[in-house]
N, C-alpha and C positions, 0 to 999 in steps of 0.2 A: 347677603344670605350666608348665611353659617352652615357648614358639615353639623346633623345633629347625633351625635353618639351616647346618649341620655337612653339609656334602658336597652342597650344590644349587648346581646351577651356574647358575642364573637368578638368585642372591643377587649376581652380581659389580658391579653398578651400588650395590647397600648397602653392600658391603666397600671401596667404592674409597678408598683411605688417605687423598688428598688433598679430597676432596670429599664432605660429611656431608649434604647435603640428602636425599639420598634414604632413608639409614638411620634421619635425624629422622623423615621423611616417615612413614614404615613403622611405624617406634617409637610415634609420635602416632598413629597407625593403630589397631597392635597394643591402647596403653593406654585407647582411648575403647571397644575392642571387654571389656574388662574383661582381656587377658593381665595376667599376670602378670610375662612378661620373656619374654626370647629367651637361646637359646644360640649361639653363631657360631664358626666358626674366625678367630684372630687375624689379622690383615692386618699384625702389625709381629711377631711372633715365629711363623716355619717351624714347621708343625705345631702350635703352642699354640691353648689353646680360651678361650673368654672368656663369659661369662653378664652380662645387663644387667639388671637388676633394677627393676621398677617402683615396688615396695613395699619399705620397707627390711624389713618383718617377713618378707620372705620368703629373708633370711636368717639361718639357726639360728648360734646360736652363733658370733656373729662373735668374729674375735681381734684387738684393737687392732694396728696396724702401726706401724713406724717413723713419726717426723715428718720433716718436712723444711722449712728456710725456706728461701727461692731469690733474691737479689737480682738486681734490672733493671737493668742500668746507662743503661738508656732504649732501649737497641738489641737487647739480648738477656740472657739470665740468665751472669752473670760469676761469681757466687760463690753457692753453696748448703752450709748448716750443718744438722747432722745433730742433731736437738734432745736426743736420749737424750744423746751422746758431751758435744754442744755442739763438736766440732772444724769448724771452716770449712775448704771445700775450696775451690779456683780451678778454674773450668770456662776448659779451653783449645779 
C-alpha cells in the first residue's frame, strides 16, 4: 500500500520542483512510520504520476530499461551515449 498524494492540495510545499527538503523530510517520515512508498503527481511532466518506492521488493516484475552514460564536461553534461546502440549524442 502506497501514501496516495494525487490531487491534495496541502502536498504543494513536497512537490516544489526546485526545492527537495520537504519531500525528503516527509519521505523519512513516511519510511520510519513502516510505509511502503508514496504516489504523487509529477511536478515535471502535466498530468503524469510518479510512485517512490521504499523497498525495491515492492516492485513486481520490473523491466530492465535503457542505460545511459552522460559525460561532465565540469560545468554541465555535453555528451551522453546510449549503452544498448553505444551511438553518442551532443547535448546542445
Amino acid at each position: 500500500m502506497l501514501h496516495d498524494f494525487r490531487g491534495l492540495a496541502e502536498t504543494s510545499q513536497v512537490l516544489a520542483p526546485n526545492d527537495y527538503a520537504a519531500g525528503q523530510a516527509l519521505g523519512t517520515k513516511l519510511r520510519a512510520q513502516n510505509s511502503d512508498g508514496v504516489v504523487y503527481p509529477s511536478v515535471r511532466c502535466p498530468g503524469g504520476e510518479c510512485a517512490g518506492l521504499f523497498y525495491p521488493d515492492g516492485a513486481l516484475l520490473p523491466k530492465q530499461g535503457r542505460h545511459f552514460d552522460y559525460h561532465w564536461d565540469g560545468a554541465r553534461v555535453d555528451l551522453y551515449r546510449d549503452g544498448g546502440s553505444r551511438h553518442v549524442y551532443r547535448v546542445i
